[in-house]
N, C-alpha and C positions, 0 to 999 in steps of 0.2 A: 489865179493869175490868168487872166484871158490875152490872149496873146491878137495886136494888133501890128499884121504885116505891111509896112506901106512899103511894097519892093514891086519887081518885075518876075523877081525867078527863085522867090521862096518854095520849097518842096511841094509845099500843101494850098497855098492860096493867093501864090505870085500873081500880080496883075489884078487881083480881084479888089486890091483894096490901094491900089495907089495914088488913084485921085482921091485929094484930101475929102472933099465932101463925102465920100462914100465909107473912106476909112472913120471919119468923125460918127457917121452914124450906126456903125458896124461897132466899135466903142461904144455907142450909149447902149447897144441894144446888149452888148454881153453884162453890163454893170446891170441891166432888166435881168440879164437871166442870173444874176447874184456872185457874180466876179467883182471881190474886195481889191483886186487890182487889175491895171493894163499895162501891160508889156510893150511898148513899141520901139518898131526895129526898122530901123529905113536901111541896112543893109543884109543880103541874104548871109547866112551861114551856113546852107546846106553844101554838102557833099563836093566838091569842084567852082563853088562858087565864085566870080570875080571879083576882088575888090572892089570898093566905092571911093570918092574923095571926100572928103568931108564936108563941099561946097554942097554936094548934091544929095549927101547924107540929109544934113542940115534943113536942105529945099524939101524934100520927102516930111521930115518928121516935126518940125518947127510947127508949120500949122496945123498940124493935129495935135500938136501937145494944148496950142491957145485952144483949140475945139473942144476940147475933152478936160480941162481943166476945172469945169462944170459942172462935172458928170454924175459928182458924187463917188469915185472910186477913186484913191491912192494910185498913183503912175510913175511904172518906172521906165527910163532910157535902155535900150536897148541898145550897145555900142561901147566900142573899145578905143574911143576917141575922146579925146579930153575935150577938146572943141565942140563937139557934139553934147557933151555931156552937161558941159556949162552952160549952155545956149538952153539946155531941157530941164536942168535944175531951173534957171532963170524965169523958165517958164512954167516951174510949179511940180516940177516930177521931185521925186522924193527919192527915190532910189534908182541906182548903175548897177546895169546887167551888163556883165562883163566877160564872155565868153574867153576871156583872156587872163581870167582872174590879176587882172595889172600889169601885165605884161605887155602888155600893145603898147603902149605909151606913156613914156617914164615919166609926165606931169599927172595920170590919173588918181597915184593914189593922193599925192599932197591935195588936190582938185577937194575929191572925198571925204577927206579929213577937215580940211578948214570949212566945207559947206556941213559937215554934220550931215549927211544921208545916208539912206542905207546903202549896202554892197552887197551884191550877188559874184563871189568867187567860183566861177565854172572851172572842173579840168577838160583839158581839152590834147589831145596827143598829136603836133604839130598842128596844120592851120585847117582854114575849109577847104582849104585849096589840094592839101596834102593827107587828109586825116584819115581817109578810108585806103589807100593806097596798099597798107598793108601793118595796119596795128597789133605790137605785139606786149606784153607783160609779164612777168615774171608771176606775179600773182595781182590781179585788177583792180582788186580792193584794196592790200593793201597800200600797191602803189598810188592808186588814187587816192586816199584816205593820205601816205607818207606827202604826196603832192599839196593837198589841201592845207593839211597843218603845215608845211613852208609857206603857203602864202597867205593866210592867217597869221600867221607869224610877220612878216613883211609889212603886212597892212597895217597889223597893230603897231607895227617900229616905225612908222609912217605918220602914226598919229590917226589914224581908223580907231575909231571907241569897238572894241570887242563885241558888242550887245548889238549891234548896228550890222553886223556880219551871218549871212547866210552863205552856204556852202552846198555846190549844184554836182555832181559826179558825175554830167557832162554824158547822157544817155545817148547814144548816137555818133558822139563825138571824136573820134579815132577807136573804135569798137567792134568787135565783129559783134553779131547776133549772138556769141555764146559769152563773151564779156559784158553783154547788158543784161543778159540773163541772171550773170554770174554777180552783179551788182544788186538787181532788187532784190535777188536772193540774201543777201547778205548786208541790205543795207542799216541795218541796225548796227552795225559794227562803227560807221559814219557817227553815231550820238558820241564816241568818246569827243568828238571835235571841240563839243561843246556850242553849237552855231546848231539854229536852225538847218534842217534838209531843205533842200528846192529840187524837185523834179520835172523833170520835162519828157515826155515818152508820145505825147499826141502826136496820132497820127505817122508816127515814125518807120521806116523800112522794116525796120527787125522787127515789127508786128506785123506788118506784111508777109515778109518773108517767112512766119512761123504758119498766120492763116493763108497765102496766098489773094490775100485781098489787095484790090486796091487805094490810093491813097484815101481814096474820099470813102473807103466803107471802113474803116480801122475803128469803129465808136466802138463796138465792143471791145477789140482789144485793149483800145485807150484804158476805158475803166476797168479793165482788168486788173493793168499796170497800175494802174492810180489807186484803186482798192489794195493792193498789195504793197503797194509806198506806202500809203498810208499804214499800214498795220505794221512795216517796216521802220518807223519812226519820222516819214517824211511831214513836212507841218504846211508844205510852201507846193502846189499844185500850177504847172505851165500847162494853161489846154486852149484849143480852140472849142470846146464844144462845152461851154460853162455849166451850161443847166441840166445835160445828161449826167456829165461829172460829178457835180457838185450833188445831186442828188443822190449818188451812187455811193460817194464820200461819209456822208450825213444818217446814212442808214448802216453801214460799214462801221462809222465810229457809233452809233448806237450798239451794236453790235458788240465791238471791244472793250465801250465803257472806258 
């Protein structure tokens, strides 16, 4: 899943990709480097983020969905907006990435169910706005894993076809560095869900904070993470850097068999 930011103040590549023509080409060039999907997210979720409205959501990611619709890769919406969401199914995306696993707005999941797409169910430990402030667990897995099966549960009472649902454990997301730790480590425990994994770890702080690097040198760590999802049970890879990844991936499952 190659991750297309059309924002101002994403962690990793705010501003770089917000005018459409550049986002659109930054798009075809991950589906070159062999990304089965794209991500796009016309609002940031990193760490203290500020809200967007959905007018300007919309304005951000509406013409890069027409752009990329072409591409030849499967695209999903990025967004905890029903409005948003419909405007980008409409437009050909296939699946909602929902950093809110359905809680952002009580029209999302009927939206989901009666279009038939897929869902990506994130946990996430309060918002972007609050989530690193000071997160805490009793145990990380299996609260997140107790969290995931409630909203699985939901989505299916909703009318969400079960098969259609991936389930993301929200690396970064109200987390300190020794709870994201304490997730890949342990993320095979996530397969009882019965859903696809989805990971998302590129580029992220807690690999900084473990190498000391910064945002734009994390490739190593990324495939670290992602080599170790993957042996973990994960099936569903969030990256910015498709062709390192993937390649790292591909020799990794040779590997495991």
């Amino acid at each position: 899943m190659g991750v297309v930011n059309v924002t101002p103040d994403s962690f990793s590549d705010g501003g770089e990709f917000l005018d459409t023509e550049r986002a659109v080409e930054h798009g075809r060039g991950l589906v070159e480097e062999g990304a089965d999907l794209l991500d796009i997210g016309g609002e940031s979720t990193r760490p203290g983020a500020d809200a967007v409205t959905k007018d300007r959501e919309l304005e951000r990611v509406g013409p890069v969905i027409q752009g990329l619709v072409d591409a030849g890769a499967r695209i999903s919406i990025d967004t905890a907006k029903r409005a948003v969401a419909e405007v980008a199914l409409d437009g050909g995306a296939e699946i909602v990435n929902d950093v809110t696993a359905l809680r952002g707005d009580p029209e999302m999941a009927a939206l989901c169910a009666d279009r038939r797409c897929g869902v990506v169910l994130m946990h996430m430990q309060g918002t972007p706005r609050t989530m690193q402030r000071s997160p805490s667990y009793d145990d990380v897995v299996d609260d997140v894993k107790a969290f995931l099966a409630e909203r699985i549960e939901y989505a299916t009472g909703e009318g969400v076809a079960g098969e259609r649902i991936w389930v993301d454990p929200g690396i970064g997301f109200g987390k300190t560095v020794e709870h994201n730790l304490e997730l890949l480590r342990r993320l095979d425990e996530l397969r009882d869900l019965g859903c696809p994994i989805c990971v998302g770890t590129s580029r992220k702080s807690f690999i900084g904070k473990i190498t000391g690097r910064d945002v734009d040198e994390r490739l190593a760590g990324t495939i670290a993470t992602n080599v170790l999802a993957l042996a973990g049970g994960a099936e569903v890879f969030r990256v910015h850097d498709v062709s390192e990844v993937r390649e790292a991936l591909s020799l990794a499952q040779a590997v495991l068999g």
